[in-house]
N, C-alpha and C positions, 0 to 999 in steps of 0.2 A: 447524463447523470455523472456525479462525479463517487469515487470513489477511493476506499483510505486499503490495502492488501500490504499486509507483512511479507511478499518474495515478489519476484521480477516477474512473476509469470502473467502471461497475457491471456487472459479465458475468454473467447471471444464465440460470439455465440454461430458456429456452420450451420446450424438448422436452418438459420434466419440467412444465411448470406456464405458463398461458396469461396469470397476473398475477400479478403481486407488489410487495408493499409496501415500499419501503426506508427508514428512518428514517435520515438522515444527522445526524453533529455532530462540532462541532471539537474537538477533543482535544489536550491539550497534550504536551510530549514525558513527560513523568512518567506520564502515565494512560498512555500507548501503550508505555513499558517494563513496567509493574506489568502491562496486559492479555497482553503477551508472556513473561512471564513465568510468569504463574498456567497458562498452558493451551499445549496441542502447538499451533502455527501450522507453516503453509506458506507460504513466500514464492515471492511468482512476481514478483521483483523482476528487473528482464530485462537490468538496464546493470550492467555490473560496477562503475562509478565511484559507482554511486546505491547500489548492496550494501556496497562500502568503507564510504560515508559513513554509513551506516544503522545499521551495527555499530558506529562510533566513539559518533554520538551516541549512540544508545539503550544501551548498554554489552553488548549482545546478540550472537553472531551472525546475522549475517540473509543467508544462502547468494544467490548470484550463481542465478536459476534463470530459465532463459526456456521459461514452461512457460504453456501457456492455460487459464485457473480456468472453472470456470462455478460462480458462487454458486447454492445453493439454500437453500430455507426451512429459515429456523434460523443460518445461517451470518453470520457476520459478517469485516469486512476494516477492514485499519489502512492506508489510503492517502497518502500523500507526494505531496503537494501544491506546485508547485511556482508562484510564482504569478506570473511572470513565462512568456509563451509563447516558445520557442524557434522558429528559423527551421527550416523543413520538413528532414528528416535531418540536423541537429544533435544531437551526441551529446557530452555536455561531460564532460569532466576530472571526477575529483575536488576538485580546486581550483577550478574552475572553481564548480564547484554550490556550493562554499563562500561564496561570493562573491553568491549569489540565496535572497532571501528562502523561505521556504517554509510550510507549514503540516501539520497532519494531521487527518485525518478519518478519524472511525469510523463505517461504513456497517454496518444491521443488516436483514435481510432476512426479511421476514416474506410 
C-alpha cells in the first residue's frame, strides 16, 4: 500500500513483525505525482491546510484524513517534509506553509 503522511515519521507496525528495514529517499515533487498516480494511496494527512496545499501542488486530490497508518512489509509512504521546525501546537495556515520550504521523501519498508 502506498501512502501520502505530512512528517518523516515511519509507523511501522511491531505487532506484526519485530524488525524492519526502511530505505528512505528524496523525491522530487514530479516522481511523488507520477507514484500517486500509478497506484490506490491512502492519505493520513491529518492538517486540513497541509491536504489543501498538497492537492494544489501535486495536481492530485489528497483527502484531509486524521487516521493512524501502521506501515508494514511491502508498503511504502510519500512524506512532506517540512524543514523548518514549528513551535509545540502550531498549526499553520495554508499560506502560512506557503511561505516554508519543504521536501519529500519516499520511505519503502522492507
Amino acid at each position: 500500500m502506498l501512502y501520502v503522511l505530512n512528517s518523516l515519521i515511519i509507523p511501522v507496525d511491531f505487532e506484526e513483525r519485530y524488525s524492519y528495514t526502511v530505505l528512505l529517499r528524496k523525491i522530487g515533487l514530479k516522481e511523488a505525482r507520477e507514484l500517486l498516480l500509478e497506484s490506490k494511496f491512502i492519505s493520513a494527512v491529518g492538517h486540513e491546510s497541509t491536504a489543501r496545499l498538497l492537492s494544489e501542488l501535486l495536481k492530485i486530490d489528497i483527502p484531509y484524513n486524521r487516521i493512524a497508518v501502521k506501515l508494514r512489509q511491502g508498503d511504502m509512504a510519500i512524506h512532506f517534509v517540512l524543514k523548518t521546525r514549528l513551535p509545540e501546537g502550531r498549526v499553520l495556515t495554508e499560506e502560512e506553509l506557503r511561505q516554508l520550504e519543504y521536501e519529500f521523501v519516499l520511505s519503502m519498508v522492507s
